[in-house]
C-alpha positions in Angstrom: -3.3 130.6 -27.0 -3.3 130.1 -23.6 -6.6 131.3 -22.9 -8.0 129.3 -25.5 -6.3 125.9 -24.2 -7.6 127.4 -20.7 -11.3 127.5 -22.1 -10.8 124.1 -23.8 -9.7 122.6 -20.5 -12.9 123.6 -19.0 -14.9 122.8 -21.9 -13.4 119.3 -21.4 -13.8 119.1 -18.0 -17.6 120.1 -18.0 -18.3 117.2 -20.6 -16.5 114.9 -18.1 -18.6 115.9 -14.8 -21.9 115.4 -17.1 -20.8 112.6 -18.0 -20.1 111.1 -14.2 -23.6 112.7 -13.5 -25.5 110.4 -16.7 -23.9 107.1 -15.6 -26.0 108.1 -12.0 -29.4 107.8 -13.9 -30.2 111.2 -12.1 -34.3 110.5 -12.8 -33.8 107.5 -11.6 -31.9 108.0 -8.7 -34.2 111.2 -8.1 -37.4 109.2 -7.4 -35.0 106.4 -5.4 -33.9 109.6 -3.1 -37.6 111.3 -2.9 -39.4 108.0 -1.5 -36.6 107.6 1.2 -36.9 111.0 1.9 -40.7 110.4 2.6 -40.4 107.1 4.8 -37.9 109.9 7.0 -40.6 112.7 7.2 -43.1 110.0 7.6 -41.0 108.4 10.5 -39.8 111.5 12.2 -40.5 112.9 15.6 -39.6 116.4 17.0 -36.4 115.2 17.9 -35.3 113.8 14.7 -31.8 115.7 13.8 -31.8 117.7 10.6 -28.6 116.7 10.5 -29.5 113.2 10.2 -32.1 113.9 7.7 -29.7 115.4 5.4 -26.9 112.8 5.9 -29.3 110.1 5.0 -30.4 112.1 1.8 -26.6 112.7 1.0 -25.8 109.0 1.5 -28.6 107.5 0.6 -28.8 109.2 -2.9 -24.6 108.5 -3.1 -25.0 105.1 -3.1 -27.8 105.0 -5.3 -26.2 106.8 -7.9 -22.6 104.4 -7.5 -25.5 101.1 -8.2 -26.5 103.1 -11.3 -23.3 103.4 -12.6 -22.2 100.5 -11.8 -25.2 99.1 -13.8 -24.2 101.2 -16.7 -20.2 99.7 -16.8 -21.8 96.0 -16.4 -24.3 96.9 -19.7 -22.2 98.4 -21.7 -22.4 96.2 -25.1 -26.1 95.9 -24.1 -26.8 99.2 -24.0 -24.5 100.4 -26.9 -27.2 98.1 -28.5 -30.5 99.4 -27.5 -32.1 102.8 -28.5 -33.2 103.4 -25.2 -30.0 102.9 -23.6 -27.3 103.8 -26.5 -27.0 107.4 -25.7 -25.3 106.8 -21.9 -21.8 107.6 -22.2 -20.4 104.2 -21.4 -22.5 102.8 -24.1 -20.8 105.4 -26.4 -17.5 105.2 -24.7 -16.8 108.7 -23.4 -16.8 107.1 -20.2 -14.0 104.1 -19.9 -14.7 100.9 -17.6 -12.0 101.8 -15.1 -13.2 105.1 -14.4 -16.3 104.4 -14.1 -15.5 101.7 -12.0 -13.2 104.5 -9.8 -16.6 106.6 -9.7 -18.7 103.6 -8.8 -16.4 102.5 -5.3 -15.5 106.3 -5.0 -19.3 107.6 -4.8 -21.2 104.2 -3.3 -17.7 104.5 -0.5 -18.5 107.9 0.8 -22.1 107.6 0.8 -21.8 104.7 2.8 -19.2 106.4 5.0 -22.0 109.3 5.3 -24.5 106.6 6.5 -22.3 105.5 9.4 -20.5 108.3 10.5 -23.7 110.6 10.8 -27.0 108.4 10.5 -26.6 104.9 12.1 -24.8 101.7 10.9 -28.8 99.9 10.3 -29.1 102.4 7.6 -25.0 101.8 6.0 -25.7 98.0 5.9 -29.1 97.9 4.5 -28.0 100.8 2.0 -25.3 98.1 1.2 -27.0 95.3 0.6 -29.4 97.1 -1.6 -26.4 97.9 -3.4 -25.8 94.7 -4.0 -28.8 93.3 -4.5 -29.1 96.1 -7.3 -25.9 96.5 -9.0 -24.4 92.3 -8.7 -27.3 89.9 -7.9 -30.5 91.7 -10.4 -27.5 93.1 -12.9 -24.9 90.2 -13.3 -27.5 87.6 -12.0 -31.5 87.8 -12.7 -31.4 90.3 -15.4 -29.8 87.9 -18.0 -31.3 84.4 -16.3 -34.7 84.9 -16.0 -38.4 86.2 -17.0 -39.0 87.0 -13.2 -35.6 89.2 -13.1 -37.4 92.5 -12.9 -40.0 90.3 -9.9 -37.1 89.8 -7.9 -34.7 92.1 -8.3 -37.7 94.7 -7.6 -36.7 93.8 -3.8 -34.0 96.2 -4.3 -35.8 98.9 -6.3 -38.6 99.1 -3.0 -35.8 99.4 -0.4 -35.4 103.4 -0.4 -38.2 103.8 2.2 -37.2 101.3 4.4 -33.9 103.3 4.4 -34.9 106.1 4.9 -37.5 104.6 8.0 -34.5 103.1 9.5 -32.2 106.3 9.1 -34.6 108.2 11.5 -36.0 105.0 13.8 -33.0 102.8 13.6 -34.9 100.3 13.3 -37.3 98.5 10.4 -41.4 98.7 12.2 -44.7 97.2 10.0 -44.8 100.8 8.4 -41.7 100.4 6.4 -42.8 97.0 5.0 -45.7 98.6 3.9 -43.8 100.8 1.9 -41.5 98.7 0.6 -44.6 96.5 -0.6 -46.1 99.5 -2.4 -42.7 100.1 -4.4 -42.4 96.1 -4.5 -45.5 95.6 -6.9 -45.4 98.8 -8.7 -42.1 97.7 -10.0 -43.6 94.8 -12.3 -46.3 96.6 -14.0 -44.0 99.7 -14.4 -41.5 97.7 -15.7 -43.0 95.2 -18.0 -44.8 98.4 -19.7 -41.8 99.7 -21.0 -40.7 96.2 -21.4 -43.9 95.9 -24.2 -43.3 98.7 -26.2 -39.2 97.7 -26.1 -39.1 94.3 -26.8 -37.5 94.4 -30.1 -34.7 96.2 -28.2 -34.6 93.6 -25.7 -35.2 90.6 -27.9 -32.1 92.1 -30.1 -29.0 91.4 -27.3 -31.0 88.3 -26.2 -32.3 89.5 -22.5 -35.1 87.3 -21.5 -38.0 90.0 -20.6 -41.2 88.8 -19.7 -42.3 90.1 -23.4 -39.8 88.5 -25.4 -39.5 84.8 -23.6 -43.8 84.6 -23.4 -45.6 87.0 -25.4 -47.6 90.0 -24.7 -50.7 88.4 -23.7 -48.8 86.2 -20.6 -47.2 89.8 -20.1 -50.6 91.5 -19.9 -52.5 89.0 -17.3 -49.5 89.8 -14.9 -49.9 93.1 -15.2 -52.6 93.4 -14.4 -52.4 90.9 -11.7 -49.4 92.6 -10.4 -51.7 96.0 -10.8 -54.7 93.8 -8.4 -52.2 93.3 -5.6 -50.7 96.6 -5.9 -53.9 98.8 -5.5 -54.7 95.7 -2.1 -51.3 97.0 -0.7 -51.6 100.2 -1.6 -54.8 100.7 1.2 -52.7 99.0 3.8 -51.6 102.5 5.2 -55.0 103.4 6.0 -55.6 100.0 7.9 -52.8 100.1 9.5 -53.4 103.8 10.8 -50.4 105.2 9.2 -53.3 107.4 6.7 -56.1 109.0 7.1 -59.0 110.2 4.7 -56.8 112.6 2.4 -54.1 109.5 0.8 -57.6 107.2 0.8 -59.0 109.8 -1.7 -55.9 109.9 -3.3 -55.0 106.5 -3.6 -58.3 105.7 -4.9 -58.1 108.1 -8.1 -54.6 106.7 -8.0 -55.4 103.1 -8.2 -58.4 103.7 -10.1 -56.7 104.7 -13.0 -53.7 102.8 -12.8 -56.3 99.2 -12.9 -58.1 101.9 -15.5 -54.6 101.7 -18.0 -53.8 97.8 -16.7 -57.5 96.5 -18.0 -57.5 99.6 -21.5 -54.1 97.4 -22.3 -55.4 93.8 -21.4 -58.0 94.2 -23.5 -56.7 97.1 -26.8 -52.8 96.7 -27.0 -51.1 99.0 -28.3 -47.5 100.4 -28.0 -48.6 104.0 -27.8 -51.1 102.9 -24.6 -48.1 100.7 -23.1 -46.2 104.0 -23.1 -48.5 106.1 -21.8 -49.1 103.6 -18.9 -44.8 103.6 -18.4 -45.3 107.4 -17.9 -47.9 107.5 -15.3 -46.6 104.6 -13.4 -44.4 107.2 -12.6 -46.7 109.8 -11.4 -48.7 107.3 -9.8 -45.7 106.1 -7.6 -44.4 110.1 -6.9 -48.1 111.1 -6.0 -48.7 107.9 -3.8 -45.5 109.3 -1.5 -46.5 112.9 -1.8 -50.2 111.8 -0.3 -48.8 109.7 2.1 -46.6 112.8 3.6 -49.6 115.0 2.7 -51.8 113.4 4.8 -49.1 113.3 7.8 -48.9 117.0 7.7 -52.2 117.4 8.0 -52.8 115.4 11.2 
C-alpha cells in the first residue's frame, strides 16, 4: 500500500508540474525566448559574458512564461469557452486561480530578480514593463475594448529583442527598433489569420476581433497592408548595415511568399488558406531571426 500511495504521489505531482508548464504557453514563450536570444548574439562582442547571456535567457523566458500564465488566470471563462483555448488547465480547472496566481508573481519575481542581479537593471525594467503591457494593459484592457487590441498590444509581443539587445549593450541603439518593428507588424497579419478561421470562437464570448466587429474583407485589406509594411521593414537591416547579401536573399523568398499567402487570401478566402498562412507566419518570423544571426556569423 505504501508504495502504491508512493507512486500515486508522484503520479500526482507530475500532472501538477505539467500543468504549471501549459499555463507558460511553452511554444509561445519558446519563440518569445529565441528572438531575444538573437538580438543578444546579434549585439554581442568578444567580451559579452556567457554568464550574462544565459541570465538573460533564464530571466527573460521567466518572465515570459509568469505573463502567459497570468493571461491564462485572467481568461479563464473565455477560454473554458473556446476550442482553441478550452484544453489549458485553468480553463478546465486543474489549475485554481490562486495558484496560478502564486506561480505567476513566483516565476515573473525571480526572473526579474535574475535580470538584475546578473544582467543589468535596463533589461529588469523593460522586461517589466513588457510584463505589463502583456499580461494587464493588452489582457484586462485592449483585448476586450477594441478591434485594434492585437495592433497595440503587439508593442509587447515585439519587445523580446530589444531585451535581449539591451541585456548585452545596456542600452536600446537603432538596431533594436528595427527588430522590434519586424515583430511589431508581423503580429497583425499573424494574428488576425488565426483570428479568420476562429471567429465563431471569438464572436461566441463576445471579444471584439478585427473579424467579428468588421468582416473578413476589412480584415483582409489590413492584412495585407499590415503584410506591405512588414516586408518595407523587414529590408531595413540591410540599409542600415546590420545584414548583408545572405538575410537579403532570405528575406526576399521570405517576404515573397508571405505578400504571396496575404494577396492568395485577399482575393480566394478560405479557412483552410487562413490557416496555412497562421502556420508559416510562424516559420517566416523564426527564419527571419535565424537569417539575421546567419548572416552575422558569416561576416
Amino acid at each position: 500500500m505504501t508504495t502504491l500511495a508512493h507512486s500515486a504521489n508522484l503520479q500526482l505531482a507530475a500532472v501538477s508540474v505539467r500543468n504549471f508548464y501549459l499555463l507558460c504557453k511553452p511554444r509561445v514563450t519558446a519563440l518569445i525566448v529565441f528572438t531575444a536570444v538573437i538580438g543578444m548574439l546579434l549585439a554581442m562582442t568578444p567580451e559579452t559574458s556567457l554568464v550574462t547571456l544565459l541570465a538573460a535567457t533564464v530571466g527573460i523566458g521567466l518572465a515570459s512564461g509568469a505573463a502567459a500564465a497570468f493571461n491564462c488566470m485572467v481568461e479563464q471563462q473565455i477560454d473554458a469557452r473556446m476550442a482553441r483555448t478550452r484544453h489549458r488547465p485553468t480553463a478546465r480547472g486543474e489549475v485554481t486561480t490562486p495558484a496560478t496566481l502564486l506561480f505567476a508573481i513566483l516565476t515573473g519575481a525571480t526572473g526579474l530578480a535574475i535580470l538584475h542581479l546578473w544582467v543589468n537593471d535596463l533589461t529588469m525594467w523593460l522586461t517589466l514593463a513588457t510584463f505589463v503591457g502583456y499580461a494587464v494593459v493588452y489582457t484586462i484592457f485592449l483585448k476586450p475594448a477594441t478591434p485594434q487590441n492585437i495592433v497595440i498590444g503587439g508593442a509587447s509581443g515585439a519587445m523580446p529583442p530589444v531585451l535581449g539587445w539591451a541585456a548585452v549593450t545596456g542600452n536600446v541603439t537603432p538596431e533594436a527598433v528595427v527588430l522590434f518593428l519586424i515583430i511589431f507588424l508581423w503580429t497583425p497579419p499573424h494574428f488576425w489569420a488565426l483570428a479568420l478561421y476562429r471567429r465563431d470562437d471569438y464572436a461566441k464570448v463576445d471579444m471584439p476581433m478585427l473579424p467579428v466587429t468588421h468582416g473578413e474583407k476589412v480584415t483582409l485589406v489590413h492584412i495585407v497592408g499590415y503584410t506591405v509594411m512588414l516586408a518595407l521593414a523587414a529590408f531595413m537591416p540591410v540599409t542600415m548595415g546590420m545584414a548583408g547579401w545572405l538575410y537579403l536573399a532570405a528575406a526576399v523568398v521570405l517576404n515573397g511568399l508571405f505578400l504571396g499567402y496575404a494577396v492568395r487570401l485577399y482575393l480566394h478566402y478560405s479557412d483552410a488558406l487562413s490557416r496555412e498562412m497562421f502556420r508559416y507566419s510562424i516559420v517566416y518570423l523564426s527564419a527571419t531571426f535565424a537569417a539575421l544571426l546567419a548572416d552575422r556569423a558569416l561576416a
